[in-house]
C-alpha positions as CSV (number, residue, x, y, z in Angstrom):
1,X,-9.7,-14.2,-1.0
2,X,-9.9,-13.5,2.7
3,X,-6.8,-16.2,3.3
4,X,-4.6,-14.1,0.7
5,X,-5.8,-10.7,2.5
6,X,-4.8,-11.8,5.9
7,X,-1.3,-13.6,4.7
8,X,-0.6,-10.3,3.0
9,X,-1.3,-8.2,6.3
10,X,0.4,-10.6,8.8
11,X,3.5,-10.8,6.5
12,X,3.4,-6.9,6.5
13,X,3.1,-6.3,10.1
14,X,5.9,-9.1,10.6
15,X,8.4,-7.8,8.1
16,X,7.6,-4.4,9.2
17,X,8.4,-5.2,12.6
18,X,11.8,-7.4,12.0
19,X,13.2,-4.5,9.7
20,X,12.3,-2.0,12.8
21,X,13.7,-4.4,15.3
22,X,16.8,-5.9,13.3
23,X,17.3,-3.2,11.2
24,X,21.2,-3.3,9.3
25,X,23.4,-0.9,8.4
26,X,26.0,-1.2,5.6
27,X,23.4,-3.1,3.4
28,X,24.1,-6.9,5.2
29,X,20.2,-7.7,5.1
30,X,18.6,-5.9,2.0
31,X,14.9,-7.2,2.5
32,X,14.5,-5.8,6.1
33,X,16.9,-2.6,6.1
34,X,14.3,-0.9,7.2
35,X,10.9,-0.9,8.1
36,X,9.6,-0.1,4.9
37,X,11.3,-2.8,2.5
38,X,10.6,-5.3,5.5
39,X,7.0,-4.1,5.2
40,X,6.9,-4.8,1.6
41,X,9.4,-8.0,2.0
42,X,6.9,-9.5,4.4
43,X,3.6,-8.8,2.4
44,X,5.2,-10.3,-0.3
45,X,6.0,-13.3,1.6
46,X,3.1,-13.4,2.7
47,X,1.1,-13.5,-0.3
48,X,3.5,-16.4,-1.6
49,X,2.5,-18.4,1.3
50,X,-0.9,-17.6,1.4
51,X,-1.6,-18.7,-2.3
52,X,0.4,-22.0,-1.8
């Protein structure tokens, strides 16, 4: 549980920080266009890696 909590909140912070810092405009990179949906991107992606 702890594993899938911390993959979750590493992916987050990660994605968060790659849609603030590569941020797109005209829709190139829809998962980190912002920080937000890089946020949510990145937790996901976490959680996938986490649980595998």
């Amino acid at each position: 549980m702890r594993k899938m909590i911390l993959g979750i909140i590493i992916g987050g912070v990660l994605g968060a920080a790659s849609g603030y810092y590569l941020s797109c405009t005209g829709g190139v990179c829809p998962l980190a266009g912002n920080p937000w949906r890089g946020a949510i991107s990145g937790a996901v992606l976490g959680f996938i890696f986490s649980v595998v």
